[in-house]
N, C-alpha and C positions, 0 to 999 in steps of 0.2 A: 450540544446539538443532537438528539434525539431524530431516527427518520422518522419515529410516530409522530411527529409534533409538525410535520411538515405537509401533513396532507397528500403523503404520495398515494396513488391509486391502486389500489391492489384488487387483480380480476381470482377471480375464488375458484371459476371453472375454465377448461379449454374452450374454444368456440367450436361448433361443429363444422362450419364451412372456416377452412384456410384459402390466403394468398397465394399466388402465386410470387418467387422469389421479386419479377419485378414490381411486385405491387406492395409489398414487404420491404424494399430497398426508398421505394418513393416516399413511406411515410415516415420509415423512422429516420432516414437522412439527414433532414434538417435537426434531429434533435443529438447526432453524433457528431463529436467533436477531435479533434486531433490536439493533443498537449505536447507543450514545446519547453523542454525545461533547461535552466543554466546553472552551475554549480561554477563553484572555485575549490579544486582539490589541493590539498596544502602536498608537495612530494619531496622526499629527501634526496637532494642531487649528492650530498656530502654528509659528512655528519655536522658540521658546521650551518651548512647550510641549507634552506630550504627555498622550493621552486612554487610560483603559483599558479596550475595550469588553470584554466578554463575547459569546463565539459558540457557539453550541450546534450539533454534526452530526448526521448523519442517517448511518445505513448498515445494513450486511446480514452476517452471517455465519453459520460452519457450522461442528460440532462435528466432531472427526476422531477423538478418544479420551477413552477412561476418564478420564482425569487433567485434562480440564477444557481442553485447547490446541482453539484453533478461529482460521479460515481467516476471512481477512476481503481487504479493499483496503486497499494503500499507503496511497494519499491521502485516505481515511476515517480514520484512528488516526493516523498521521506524528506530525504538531505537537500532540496533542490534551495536554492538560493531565490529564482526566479521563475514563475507557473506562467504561462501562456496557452492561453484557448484559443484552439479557430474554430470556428463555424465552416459549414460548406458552401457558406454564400461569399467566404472568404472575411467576415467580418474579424479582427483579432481581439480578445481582451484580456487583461490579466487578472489570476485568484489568487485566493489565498487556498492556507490548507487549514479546513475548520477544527479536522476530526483523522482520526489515523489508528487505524487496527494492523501492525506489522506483522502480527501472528497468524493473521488469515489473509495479508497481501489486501486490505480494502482499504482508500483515504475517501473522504469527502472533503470537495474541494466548493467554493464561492466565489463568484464573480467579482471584481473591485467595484465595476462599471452597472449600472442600470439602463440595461439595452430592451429592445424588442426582443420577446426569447420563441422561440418557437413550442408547438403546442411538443411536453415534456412523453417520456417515453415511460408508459406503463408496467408495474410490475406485475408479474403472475407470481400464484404458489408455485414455488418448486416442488414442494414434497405430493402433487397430484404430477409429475416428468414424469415419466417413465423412460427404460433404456430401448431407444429404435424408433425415441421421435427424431423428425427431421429437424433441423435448427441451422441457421446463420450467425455469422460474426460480421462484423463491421468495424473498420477500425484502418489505423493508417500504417499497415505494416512497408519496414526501411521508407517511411513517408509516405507513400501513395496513397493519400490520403482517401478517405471514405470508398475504401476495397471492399468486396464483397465476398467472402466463401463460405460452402453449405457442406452441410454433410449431417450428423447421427448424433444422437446420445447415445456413445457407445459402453458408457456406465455411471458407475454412480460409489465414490470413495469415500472413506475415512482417512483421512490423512495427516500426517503430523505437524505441529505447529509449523507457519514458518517463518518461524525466528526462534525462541525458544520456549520451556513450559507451555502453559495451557493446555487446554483439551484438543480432540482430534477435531480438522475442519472438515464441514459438509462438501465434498467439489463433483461436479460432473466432468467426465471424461467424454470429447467428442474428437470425431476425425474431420472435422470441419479445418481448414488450413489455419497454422496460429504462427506469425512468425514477430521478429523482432518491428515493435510500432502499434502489436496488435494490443497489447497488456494494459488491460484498464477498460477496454470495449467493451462492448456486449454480446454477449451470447444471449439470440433470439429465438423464439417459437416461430410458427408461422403465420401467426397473427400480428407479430411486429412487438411483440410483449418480452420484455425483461425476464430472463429465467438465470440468469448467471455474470460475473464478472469475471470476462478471462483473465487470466493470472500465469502459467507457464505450462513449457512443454517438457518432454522426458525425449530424449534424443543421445543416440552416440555422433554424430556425425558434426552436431551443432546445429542443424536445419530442423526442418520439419518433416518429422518422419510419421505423422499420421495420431499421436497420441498426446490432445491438449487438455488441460484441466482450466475449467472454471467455476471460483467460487458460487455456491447455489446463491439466487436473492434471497433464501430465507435464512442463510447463514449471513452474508451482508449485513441482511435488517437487523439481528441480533448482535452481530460483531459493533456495529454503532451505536447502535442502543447503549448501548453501555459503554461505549469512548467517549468521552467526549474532549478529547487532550488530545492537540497533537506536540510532541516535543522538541521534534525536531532533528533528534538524534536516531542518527544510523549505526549501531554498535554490535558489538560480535563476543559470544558468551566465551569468557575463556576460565577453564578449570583443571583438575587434574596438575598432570606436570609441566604445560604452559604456564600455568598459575603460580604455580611454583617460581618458574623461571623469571617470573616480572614482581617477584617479592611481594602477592599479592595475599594479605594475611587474612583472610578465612577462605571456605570449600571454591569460593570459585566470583568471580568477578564480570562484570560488562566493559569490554574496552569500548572505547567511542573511535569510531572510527572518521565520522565525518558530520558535521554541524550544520544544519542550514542558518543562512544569515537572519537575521529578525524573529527569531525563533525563540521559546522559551528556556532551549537550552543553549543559545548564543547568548541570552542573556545575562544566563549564570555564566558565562565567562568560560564554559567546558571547553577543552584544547583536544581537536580531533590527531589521529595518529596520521605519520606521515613518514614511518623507516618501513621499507618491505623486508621480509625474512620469511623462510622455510622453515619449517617446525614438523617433524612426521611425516613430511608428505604434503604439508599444507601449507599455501600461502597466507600470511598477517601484516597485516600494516600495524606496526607498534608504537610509542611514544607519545601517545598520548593518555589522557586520562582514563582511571578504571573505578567506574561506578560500584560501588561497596553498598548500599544503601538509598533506596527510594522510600522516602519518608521513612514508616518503623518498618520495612520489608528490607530484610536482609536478601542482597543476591545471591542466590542458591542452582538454580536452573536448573530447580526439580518443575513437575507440570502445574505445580498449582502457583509459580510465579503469579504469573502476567496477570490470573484473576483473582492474586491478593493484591496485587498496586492498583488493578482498575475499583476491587473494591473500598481499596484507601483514599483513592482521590473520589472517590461518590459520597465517602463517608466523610473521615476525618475530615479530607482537606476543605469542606465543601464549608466547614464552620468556621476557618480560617482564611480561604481562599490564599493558603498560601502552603508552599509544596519544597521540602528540604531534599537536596541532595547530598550525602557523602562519598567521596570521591578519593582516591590514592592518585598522589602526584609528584614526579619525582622523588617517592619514598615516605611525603609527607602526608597524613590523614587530612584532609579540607574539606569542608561544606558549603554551599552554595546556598540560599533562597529563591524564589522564582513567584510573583504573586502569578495565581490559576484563576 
């Protein structure tokens, strides 16, 4: 799923006359949404035993087209079990997750249902922003659904994957208010036009201390372009003398941390971790499976990962339609299949 292939609307230049915020708030309203997501986390009450809780998320996203696809955050939908969209007219329906870039924090999600959609929220070029335009967010931060907060492009970053390998991503920095509910919303011009998908903030306190990042739509449009898989799995690169410590036999390994259910990698049978432990200073949830191998791409979690597996599955897999896992478990080397 390709965002060329969808006919989203891309404006080339600024407009010379802008909104004001509430005339900015009126149009793109109907096309923002509020995502409701549910997991089932597997947790180690014992070493015997294990608990299964229920986790409910919070997040933000934005309608691109007629046909129901809407922009959200990586790590809001990843692992979810279950997606829910509301509308602001309160309508509910549930998606799927098409596509999933976890290195630059973008998913594209799809509606199950074929509803009346509202007219969809256009994209601009990012790379005509500049730092000290004015911009808005919208989105449903701790819920309160469809908020509104304004503020600055107060830069403009390189920043390191976020998850592991790959290249640096494009994000804007604004002081626009960004808190938890907000990730996955949009970051607007004042035309009501798409220039970013919020993604997180940098804070000592945990709140919002004035410095958010959102990925640019021109990094978005590329980050999908070229996903088109989502997996399912939420997994944490472990190497060095962790690596070591879980008898993981080459440079370094993907523990899977957590599975969404109906997922290509719940299919393959992957078994998410569920022991917590301190390591360094850092917390991991362990005992579950450690990805060794995506197709011929050895895990390594140098930078050129992520755009060797995305180029394996465009290439090889694409003549197979079908996508090998190897996998360390319990000490044993296993492999999985999964048709793509």
């Amino acid at each position: 799923m390709v965002l060329a292939s969808i006919g989203l609307v891309v404006s080339a230049t600024p407009s010379q006359a802008t909104m004001d915020l509430r005339a900015v708030f009126k149009k793109v309203s109907p096309a923002i949404v509020e995502i409701r997501t549910i997991s089932v986390d597997q947790v180690a009450i014992s070493l015997e035993t294990d608990e299964f809780v229920e986790h409910r998320g919070l997040g933000s996203g934005v309608l691109i087209d007629r046909e129901g696809l809407i922009l959200t955050a990586s790590h809001v939908v990843q692992s979810a079990d279950k997606v829910v969209v509301v509308f602001n007219d309160g309508r509910i329906v549930t998606a799927i997750v098409v596509s999933s870039a976890p290195q630059g924090d973008v998913a594209l999600l799809k509606l199950e249902e074929k509803i009346d959609l509202p007219e969809p929220i256009v994209q601009a070029d990012s790379d005509l922003v500049e730092v000290g335009l004015p911009v808005v967010v919208v989105g449903a931060p701790y819920g309160l659904s469809h908020s509104l907060s304004a503020g600055y492009i107060s830069g403009r970053h390189l920043i390191d994957s976020m998850s592991f390998g790959s290249a640096k991503i494009d994000v804007f920095q604004t002081d626009a208010a960004i808190n938890v509910g907000n990730s996955g919303g949009p970051l607007l011009n004042l035309d009501g036009e798409l220039i970013g998908i919020v993604s997180h903030i940098k804070t000592l306190s945990g709140g919002f201390e004035g410095i958010g990042f959102a990925v640019t739509s021109n990094q978005v449009k590329s980050l999908l372009e070229k996903t088109d898989f989502w997996s399912g799995i939420e997994g944490r690169l472990v190497d060095g003398r962790i690596a070591e410590l879980l008898n993981v036999p080459q440079k370094a390994g993907l523990l899977v941390r957590k599975v969404s259910a109906n997922s290509p990698g719940a299919e393959m049978g992957l078994r998410p971790s569920s022991v917590p432990v301190s390591f360094d200073g850092e917390e991991y949830l362990i005992g579950g499976d450690i990805i060794l191998k995506i197709g011929d791409i050895e895990v390594t979690g140098d930078k050129s990962f992520d755009e060797k597996v995305r180029a394996y599955i465009h290439g090889s897999c694409k003549g197979t339609h079908r996508l090998e896992i190897v996998f360390l478990r319990g000490g044993k080397i296993m492999s999985a299949v999964v048709e793509i």
